[in-house]
Phi, psi and omega in degrees: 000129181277177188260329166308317172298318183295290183318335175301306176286358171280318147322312197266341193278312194268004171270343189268327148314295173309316195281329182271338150327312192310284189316342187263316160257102193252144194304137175281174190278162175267140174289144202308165182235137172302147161273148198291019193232345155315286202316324165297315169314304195280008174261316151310290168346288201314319203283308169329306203291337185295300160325312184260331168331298186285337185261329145296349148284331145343284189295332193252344193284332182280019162296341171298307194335282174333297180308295185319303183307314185276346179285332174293295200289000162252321184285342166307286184313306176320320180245021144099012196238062198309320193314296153337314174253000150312314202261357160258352160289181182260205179322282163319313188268034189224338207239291186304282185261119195278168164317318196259011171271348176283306144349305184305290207298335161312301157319314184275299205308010175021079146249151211249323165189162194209132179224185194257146171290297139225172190276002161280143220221163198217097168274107195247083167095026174121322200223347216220158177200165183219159175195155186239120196252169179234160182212162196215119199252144168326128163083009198203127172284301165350136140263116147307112156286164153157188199252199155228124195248140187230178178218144167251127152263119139075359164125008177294153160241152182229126191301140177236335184214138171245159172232135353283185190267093176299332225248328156105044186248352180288152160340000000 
């Protein structure tokens, strides 16, 4: 055997090694690729969610503020905690009605629960808000409608008026 033969087999040895490697190790596929006509959508996407996010949350949450205030403030009455819900009016009516005339009118109005009628709350500049609540009194088949007029204090929203007035806190 000449060394041209010998080289061939040496070849054929080390192309036949390479090929049972392949096969014992076989190459992985390559991972998929986004199409180059996506990247644009999702960059859009990304910058809307960046955007609005924070500006609908400006907007729709202190419409929650009211709700919230009244949802305390009927559960502080039910369970008996007049100070508390004393302490959700605003100024003015707390300046009008002392604790303990409220306390009293807490007492006779037996309420037993009060929810939102519906959950939207009707905000005018900002400061002044209005919702339409329902009350459910001890001893009464009946729910009394009417509403709640609120005010922002200090960044607060605060009851400022009720219909009918159960608590003798209106104007």
């Amino acid at each position: 055997m000449d060394e041209q033969e010998q080289a061939q087999q040496a070849l054929i040895k080390m192309f036949r090694r390479d090929q049972e490697e392949v096969r014992a190790n076989p190459a992985r596929k390559p991972r998929a690729r986004l199409d180059p006509l996506a990247h644009p959508w999702i960059l859009a996407i990304a910058v809307v969610i960046l955007i609005l996010a924070p500006t609908a949350f400006l907007v729709i949450y202190p419409r929650f503020g009211p709700v919230d205030t009244l949802t305390a403030f009927c559960t502080a009455e039910t369970d008996g905690e007049y100070s508390t819900a004393y302490g959700l009016l605003s100024n003015s009516v707390r300046q009008r009605v002392s604790l303990d005339a409220f306390t009293q009118a807490s007492h006779s109005a037996n309420l037993l629960t009060c929810s939102v009628r519906n959950s939207f709350s009707f905000i005018l500049g900002e400061t002044r808000a209005s919702l339409d609540a329902s009350y459910q009194i001890v001893n009464s088949d009946t729910a009394l409608e009417g509403s709640m007029s609120f005010v922002r204090e200090n960044g607060q929203w605060r009851i400022d008026s009720m219909t009918p007035d159960l608590f003798h806190i209106s104007p």
